[in-house]
TORSE-829144 format. One record per residue: residue number from 1; z, x, y of N, C-alpha, C, O in turn; chain; residue in one letter. Coordinates in Angstrom, 1 decimal. Atoms other than C-alpha are relative to their C-alpha. Layout:
// TORSE-829144
> NUM:Z:X:Y:Z:X:Y:Z:X:Y:Z:X:Y:A:A
...
// end
This chain:
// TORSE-829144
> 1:0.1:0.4:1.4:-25.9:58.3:-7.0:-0.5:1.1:-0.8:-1.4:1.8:-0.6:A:X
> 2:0.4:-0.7:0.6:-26.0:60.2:-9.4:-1.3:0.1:-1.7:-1.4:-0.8:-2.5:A:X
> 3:1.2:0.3:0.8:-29.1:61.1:-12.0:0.6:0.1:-1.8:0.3:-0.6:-2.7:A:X
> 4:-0.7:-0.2:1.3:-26.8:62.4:-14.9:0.9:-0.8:-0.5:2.1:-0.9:0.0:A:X
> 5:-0.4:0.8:1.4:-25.9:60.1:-17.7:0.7:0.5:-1.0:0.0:1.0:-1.8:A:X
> 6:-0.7:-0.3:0.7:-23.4:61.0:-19.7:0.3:-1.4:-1.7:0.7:-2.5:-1.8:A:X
> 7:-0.4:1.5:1.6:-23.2:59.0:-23.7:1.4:0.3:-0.2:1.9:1.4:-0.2:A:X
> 8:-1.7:-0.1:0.2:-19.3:58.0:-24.3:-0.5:-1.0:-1.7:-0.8:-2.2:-1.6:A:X
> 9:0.0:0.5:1.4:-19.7:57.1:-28.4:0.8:-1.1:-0.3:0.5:-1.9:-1.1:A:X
> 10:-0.7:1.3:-0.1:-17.0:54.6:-27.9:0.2:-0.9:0.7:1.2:-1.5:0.8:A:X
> 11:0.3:0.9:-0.7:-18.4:52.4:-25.8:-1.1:-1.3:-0.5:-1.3:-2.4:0.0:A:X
> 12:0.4:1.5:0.9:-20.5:50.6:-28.5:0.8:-0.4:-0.7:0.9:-1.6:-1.1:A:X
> 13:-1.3:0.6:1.0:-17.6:50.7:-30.5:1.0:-0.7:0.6:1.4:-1.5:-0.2:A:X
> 14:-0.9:1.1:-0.9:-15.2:48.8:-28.0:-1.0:-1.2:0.1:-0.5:-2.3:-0.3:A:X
> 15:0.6:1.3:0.1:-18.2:46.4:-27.6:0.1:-0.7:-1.7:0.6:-1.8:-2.0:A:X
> 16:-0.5:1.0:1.3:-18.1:45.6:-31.3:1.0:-0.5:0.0:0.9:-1.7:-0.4:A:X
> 17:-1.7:0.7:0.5:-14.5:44.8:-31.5:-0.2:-1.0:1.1:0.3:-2.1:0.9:A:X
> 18:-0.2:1.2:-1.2:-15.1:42.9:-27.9:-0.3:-1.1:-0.6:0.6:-2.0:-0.5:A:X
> 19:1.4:0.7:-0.1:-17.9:40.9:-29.1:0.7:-0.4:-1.4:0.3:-1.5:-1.5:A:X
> 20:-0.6:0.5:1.2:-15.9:40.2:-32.6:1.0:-0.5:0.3:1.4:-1.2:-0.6:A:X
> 21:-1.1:0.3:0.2:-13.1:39.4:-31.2:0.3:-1.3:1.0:1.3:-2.0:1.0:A:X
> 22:0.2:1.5:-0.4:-14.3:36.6:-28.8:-0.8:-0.7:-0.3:-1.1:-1.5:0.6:A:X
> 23:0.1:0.5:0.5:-16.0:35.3:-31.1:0.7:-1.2:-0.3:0.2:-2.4:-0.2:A:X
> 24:-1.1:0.4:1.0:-12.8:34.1:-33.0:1.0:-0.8:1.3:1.6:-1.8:1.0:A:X
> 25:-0.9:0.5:-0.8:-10.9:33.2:-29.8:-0.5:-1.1:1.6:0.0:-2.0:2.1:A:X
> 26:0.3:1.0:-1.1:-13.0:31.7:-26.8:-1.1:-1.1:-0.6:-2.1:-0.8:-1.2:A:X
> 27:1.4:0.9:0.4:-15.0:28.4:-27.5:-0.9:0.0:1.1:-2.1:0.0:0.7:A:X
> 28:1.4:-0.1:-1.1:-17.2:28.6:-23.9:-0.6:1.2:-0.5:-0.3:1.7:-1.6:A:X
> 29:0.7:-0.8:0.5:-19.7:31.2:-23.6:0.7:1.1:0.1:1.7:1.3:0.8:A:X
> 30:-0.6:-1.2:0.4:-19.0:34.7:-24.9:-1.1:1.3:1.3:-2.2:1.0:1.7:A:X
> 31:0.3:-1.0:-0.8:-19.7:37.9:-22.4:-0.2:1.0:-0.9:0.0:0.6:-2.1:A:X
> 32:0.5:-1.2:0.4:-20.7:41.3:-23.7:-0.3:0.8:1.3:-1.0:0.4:2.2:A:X
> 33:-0.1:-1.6:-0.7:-20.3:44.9:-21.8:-1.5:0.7:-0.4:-1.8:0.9:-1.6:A:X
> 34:0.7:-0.4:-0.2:-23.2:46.4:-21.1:0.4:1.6:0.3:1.6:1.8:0.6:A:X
> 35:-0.2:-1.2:0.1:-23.6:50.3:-20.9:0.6:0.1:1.3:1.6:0.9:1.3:A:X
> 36:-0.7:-0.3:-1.5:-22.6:50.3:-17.1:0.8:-1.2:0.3:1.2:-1.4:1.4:A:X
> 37:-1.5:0.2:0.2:-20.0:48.2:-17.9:-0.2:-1.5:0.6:0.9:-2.1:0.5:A:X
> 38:0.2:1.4:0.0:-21.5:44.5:-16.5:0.0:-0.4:-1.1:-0.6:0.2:-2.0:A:X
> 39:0.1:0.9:0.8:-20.6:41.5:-18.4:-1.2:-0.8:0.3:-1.6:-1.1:1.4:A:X
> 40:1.0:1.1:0.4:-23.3:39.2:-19.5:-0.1:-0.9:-0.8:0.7:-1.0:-1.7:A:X
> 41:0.1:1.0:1.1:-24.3:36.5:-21.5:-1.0:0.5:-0.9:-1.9:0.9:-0.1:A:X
> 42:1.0:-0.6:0.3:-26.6:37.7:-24.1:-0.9:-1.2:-0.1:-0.5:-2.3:-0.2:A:X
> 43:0.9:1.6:0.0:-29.8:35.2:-24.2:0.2:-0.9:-1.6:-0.4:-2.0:-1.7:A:X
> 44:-0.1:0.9:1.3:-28.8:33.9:-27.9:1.3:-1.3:0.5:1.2:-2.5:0.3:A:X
> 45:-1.1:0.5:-0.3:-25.0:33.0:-26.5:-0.5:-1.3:1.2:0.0:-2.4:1.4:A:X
> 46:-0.2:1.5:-1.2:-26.7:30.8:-23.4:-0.7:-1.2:-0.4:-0.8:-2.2:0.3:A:X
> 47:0.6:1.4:0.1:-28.8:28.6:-25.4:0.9:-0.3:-1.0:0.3:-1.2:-1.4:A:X
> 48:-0.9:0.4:0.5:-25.6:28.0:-27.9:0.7:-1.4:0.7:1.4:-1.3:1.8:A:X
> 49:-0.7:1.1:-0.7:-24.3:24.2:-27.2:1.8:-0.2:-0.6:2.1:-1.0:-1.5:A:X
> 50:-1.7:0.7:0.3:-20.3:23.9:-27.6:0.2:-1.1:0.8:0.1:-0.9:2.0:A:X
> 51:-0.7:1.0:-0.6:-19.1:20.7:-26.7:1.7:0.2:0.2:2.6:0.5:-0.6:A:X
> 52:-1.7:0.2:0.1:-15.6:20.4:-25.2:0.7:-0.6:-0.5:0.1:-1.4:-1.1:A:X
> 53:-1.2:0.4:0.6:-12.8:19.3:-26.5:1.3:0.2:0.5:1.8:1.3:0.9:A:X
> 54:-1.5:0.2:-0.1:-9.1:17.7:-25.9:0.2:-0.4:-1.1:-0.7:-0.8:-1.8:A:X
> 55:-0.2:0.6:0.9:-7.3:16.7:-28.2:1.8:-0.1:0.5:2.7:0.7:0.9:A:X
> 56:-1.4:0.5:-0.9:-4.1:14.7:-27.0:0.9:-0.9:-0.9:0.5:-2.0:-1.3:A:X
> 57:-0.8:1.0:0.8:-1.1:13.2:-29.0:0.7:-0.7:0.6:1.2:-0.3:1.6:A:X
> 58:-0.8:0.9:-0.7:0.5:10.3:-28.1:1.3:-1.2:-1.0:1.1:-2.0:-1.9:A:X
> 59:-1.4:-0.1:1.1:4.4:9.7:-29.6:0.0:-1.7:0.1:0.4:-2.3:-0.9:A:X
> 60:-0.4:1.1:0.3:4.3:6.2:-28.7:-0.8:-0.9:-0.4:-0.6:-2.1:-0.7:A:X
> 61:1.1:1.2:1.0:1.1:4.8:-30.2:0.0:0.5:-1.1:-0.6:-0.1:-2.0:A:X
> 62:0.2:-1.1:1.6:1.5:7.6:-33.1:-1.4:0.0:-0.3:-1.9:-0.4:-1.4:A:X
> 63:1.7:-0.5:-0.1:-2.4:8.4:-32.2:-0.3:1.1:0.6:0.1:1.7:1.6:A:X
> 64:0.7:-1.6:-0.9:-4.2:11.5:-31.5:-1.6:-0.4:0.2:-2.6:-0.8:-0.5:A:X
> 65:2.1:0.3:-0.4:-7.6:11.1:-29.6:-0.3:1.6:0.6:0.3:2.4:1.2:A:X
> 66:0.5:-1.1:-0.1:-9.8:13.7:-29.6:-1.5:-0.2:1.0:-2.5:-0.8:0.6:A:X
> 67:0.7:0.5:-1.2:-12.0:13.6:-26.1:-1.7:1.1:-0.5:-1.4:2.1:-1.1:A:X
> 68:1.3:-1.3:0.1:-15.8:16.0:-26.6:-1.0:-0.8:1.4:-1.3:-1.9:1.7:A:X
> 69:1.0:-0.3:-1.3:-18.0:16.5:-23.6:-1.1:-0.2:0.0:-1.6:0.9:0.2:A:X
> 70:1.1:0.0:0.4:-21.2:15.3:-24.3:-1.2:-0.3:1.2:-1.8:-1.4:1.1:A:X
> 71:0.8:1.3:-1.1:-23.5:14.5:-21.1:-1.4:0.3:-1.0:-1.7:1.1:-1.8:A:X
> 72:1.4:0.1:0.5:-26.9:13.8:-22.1:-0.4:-0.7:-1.2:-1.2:-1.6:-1.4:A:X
> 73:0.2:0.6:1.3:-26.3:13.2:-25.4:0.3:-1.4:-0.4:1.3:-1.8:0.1:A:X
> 74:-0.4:1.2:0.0:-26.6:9.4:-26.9:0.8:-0.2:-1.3:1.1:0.8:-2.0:A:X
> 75:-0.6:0.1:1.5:-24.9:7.5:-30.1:-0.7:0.5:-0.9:-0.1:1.0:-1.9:A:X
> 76:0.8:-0.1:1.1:-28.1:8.1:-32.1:-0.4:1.4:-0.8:-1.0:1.6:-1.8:A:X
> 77:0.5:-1.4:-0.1:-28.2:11.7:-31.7:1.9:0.9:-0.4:2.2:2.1:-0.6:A:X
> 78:-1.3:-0.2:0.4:-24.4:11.9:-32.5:0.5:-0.5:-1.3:0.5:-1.7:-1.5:A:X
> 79:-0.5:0.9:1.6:-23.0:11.5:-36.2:1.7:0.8:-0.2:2.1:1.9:0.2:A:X
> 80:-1.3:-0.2:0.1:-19.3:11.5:-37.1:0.4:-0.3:-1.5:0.4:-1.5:-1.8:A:X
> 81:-0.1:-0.3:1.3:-18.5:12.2:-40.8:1.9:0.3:-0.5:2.7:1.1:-0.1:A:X
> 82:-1.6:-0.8:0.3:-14.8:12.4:-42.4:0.1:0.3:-1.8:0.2:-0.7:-2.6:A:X
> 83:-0.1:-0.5:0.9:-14.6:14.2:-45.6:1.1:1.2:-0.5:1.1:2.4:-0.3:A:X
> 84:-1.1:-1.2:0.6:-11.4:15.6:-47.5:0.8:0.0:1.1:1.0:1.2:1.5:A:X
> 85:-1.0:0.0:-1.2:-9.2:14.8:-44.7:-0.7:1.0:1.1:0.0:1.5:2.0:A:X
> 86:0.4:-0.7:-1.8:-11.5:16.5:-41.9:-1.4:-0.7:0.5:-2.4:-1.0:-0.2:A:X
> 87:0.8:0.7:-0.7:-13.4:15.0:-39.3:-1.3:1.5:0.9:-1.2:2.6:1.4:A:X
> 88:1.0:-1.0:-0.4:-16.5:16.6:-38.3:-1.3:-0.7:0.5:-2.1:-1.3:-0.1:A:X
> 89:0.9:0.5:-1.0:-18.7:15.6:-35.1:-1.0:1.0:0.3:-0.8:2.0:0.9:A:X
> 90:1.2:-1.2:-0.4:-22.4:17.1:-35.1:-0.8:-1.2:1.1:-0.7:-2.4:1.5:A:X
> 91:1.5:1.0:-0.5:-25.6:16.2:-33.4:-1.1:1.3:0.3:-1.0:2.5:0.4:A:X
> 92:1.6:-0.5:0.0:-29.1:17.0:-33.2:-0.6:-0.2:1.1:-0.7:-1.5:1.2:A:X
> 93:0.6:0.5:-0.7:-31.0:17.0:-30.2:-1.3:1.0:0.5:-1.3:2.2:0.4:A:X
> 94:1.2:-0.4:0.3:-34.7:17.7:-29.3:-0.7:-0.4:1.8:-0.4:-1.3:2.5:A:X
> 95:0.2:0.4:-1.3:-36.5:17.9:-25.8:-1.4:0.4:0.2:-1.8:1.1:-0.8:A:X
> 96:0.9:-0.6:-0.1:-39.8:18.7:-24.6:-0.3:-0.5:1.7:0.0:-1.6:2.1:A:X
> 97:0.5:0.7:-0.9:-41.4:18.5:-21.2:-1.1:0.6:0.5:-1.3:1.7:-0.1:A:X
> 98:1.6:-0.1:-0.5:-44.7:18.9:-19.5:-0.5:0.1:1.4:-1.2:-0.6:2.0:A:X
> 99:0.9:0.0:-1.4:-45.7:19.9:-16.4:-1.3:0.5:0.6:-1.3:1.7:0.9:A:X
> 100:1.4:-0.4:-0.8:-49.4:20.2:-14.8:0.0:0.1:1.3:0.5:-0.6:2.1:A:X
> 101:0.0:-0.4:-1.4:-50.0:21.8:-12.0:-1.2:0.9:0.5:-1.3:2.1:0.3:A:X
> 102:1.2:-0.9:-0.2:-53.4:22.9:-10.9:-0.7:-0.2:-1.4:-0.8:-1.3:-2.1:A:X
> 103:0.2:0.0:1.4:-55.0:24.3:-13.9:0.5:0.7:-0.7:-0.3:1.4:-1.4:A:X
> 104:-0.9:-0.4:1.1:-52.3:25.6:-16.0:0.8:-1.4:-0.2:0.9:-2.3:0.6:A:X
> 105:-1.1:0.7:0.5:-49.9:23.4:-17.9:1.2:0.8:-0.4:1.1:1.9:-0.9:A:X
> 106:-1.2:-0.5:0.3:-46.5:24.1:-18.4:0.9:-0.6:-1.0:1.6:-1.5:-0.5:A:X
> 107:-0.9:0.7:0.9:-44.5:23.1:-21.8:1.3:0.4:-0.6:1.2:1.2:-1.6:A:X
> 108:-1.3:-0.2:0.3:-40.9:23.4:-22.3:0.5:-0.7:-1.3:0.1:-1.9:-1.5:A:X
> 109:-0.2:0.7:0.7:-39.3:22.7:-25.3:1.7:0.6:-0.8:1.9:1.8:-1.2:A:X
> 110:-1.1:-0.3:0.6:-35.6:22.5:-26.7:0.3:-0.6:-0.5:0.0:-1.8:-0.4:A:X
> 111:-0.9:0.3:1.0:-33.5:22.2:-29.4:1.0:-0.1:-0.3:1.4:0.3:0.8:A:X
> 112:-1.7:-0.5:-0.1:-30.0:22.4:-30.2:0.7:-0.7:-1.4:0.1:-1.5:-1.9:A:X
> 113:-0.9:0.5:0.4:-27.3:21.5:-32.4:1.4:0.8:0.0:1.8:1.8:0.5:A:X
> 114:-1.5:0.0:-0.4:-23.8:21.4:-32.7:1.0:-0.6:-1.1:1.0:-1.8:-1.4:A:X
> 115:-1.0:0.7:1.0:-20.8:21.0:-35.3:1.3:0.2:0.6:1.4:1.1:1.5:A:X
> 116:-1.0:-0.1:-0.4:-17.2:20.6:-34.6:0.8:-0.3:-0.9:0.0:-0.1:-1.8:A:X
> 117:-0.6:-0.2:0.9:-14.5:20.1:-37.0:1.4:0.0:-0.1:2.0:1.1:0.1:A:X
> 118:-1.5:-0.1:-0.5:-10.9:18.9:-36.8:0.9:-0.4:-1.9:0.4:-1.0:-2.8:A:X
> 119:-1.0:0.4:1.4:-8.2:18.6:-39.9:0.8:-1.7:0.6:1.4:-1.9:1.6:A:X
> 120:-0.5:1.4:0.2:-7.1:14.9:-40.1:1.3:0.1:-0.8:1.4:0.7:-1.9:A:X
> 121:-1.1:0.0:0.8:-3.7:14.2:-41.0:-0.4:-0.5:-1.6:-1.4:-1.0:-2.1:A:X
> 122:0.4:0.3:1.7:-3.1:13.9:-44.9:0.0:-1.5:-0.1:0.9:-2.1:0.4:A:X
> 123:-0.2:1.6:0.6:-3.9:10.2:-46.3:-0.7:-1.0:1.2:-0.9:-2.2:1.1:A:X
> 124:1.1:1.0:-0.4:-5.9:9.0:-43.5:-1.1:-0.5:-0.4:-2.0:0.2:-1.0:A:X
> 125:1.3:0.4:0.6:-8.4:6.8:-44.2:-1.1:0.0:0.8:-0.7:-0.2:2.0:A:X
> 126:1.1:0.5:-0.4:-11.8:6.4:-43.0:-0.2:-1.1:1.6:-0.4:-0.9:2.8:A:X
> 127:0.0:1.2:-0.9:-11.6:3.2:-41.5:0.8:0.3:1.1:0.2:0.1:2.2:A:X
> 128:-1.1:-0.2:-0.8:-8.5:4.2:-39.4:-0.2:1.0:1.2:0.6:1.4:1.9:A:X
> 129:0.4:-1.0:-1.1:-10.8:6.4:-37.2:-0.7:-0.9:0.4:-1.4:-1.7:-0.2:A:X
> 130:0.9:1.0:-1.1:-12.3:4.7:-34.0:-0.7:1.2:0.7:-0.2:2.3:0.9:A:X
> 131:0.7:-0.6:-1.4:-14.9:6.0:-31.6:-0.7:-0.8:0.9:-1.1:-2.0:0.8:A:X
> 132:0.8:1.2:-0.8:-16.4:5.0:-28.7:-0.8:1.1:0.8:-0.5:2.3:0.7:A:X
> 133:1.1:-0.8:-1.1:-19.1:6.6:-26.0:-0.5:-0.7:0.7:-1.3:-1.7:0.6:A:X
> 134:-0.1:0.7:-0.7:-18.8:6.2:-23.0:-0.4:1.1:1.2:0.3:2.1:1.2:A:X
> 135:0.8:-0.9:-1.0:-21.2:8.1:-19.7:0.3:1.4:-0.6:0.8:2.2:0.1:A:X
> 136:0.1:-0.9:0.1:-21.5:11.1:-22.2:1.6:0.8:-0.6:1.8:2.0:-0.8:A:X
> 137:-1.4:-0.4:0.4:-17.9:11.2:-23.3:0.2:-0.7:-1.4:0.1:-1.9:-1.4:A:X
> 138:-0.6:0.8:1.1:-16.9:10.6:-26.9:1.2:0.1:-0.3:1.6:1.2:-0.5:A:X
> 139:-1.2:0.2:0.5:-13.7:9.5:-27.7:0.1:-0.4:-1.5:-0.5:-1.4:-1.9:A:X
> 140:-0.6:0.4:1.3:-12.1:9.6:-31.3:1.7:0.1:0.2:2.5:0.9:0.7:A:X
> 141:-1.7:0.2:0.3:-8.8:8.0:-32.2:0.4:-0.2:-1.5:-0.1:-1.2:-2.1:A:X
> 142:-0.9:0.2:1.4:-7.0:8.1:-35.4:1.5:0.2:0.1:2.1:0.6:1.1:A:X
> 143:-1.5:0.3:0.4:-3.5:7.6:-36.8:0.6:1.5:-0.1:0.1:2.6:-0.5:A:X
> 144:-0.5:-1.5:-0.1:-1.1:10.4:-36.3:0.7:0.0:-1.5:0.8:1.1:-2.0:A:X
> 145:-0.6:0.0:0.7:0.7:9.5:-39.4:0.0:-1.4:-0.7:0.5:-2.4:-0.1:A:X
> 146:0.1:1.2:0.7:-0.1:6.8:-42.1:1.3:-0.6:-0.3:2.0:0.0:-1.0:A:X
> 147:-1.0:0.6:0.8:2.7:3.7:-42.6:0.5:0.6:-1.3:1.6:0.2:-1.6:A:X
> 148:-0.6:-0.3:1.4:3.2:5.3:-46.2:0.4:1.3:0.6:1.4:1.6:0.1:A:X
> 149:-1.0:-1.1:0.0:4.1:8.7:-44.7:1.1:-0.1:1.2:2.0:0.7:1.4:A:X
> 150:-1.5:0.0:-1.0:6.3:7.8:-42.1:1.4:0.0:-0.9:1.5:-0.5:-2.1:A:X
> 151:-1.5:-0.2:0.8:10.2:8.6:-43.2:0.3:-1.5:-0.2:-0.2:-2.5:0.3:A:X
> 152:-0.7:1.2:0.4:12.0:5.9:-44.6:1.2:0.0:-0.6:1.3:0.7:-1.5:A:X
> 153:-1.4:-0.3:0.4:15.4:5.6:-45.2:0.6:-1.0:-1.3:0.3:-2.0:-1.9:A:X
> 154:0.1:0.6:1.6:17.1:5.2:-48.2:1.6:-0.7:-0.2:2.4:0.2:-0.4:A:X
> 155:-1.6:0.2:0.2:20.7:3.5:-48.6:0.5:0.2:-1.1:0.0:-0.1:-2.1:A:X
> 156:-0.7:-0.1:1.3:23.2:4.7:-50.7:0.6:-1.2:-0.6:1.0:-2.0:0.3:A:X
> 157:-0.7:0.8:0.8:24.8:2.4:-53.0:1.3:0.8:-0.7:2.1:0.2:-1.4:A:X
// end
């Protein structure tokens, strides 16, 4: 092994554009290159909560449900908001715990949140969005296309 270290100047500059550029493209967690060239998670990226997401259309109910991964999380701690034709699923959640052992105590404590954010077709309404939760899974269903925008044919006369 050797003792001599050599600095390569474009090796923070490849991590910037890395680290910018999976940002923008992966929703799990993001890695970062280290000077000897291991990937890691940095400790900001592993307490970041993304919830999953499908999102599945179906031609013959003309519904798109959109599935998110939630274990742990309950309804009360989950809010679902639709504003200007976009739906947007957050939540807040809060933890603490306590362990004694001997004579130290040990107290843990977390936080988190989480927004998500889908475009709703044009002219849906409110009401026309369902959810449900169910062991940690929320399901949203809405209309793929409101009765007033579906085609309609026109007869000539």
């Amino acid at each position: 092994m050797s003792l001599i270290h050599f600095y390569d100047p474009t090796t923070k500059f490849d991590r910037l554009f890395e680290d910018a550029l999976a940002a923008r493209s992966s929703p799990g967690p993001r890695t970062c290159a280290s000077s000897t060239g291991a990937k890691h998670a940095t400790p900001r990226e592993r307490d970041i909560f993304r919830p999953r997401l499908d999102v599945h259309e179906s031609k013959d109910t003309n519904t798109v449900t959109a599935t998110f991964e939630l274990p742990g999380w309950t309804t009360e701690s989950v809010s679902i908001d639709v504003h200007q034709n976009r739906l947007t699923v957050s939540g807040e959640s809060t933890s603490s715990d306590v362990q004694e052992e001997g004579s130290y105590v040990v107290r843990e404590r977390r936080s988190g949140k989480f927004s998500r954010t889908l475009q709703l077709p044009f002219g849906t309404k409110p009401e026309d969005v369902k959810a449900k939760m169910e062991n940690g899974v929320l399901t949203i269903t809405f209309p793929k296309t409101s009765p007033e925008q579906q085609a309609k044919r026109i007869t000539i006369q």
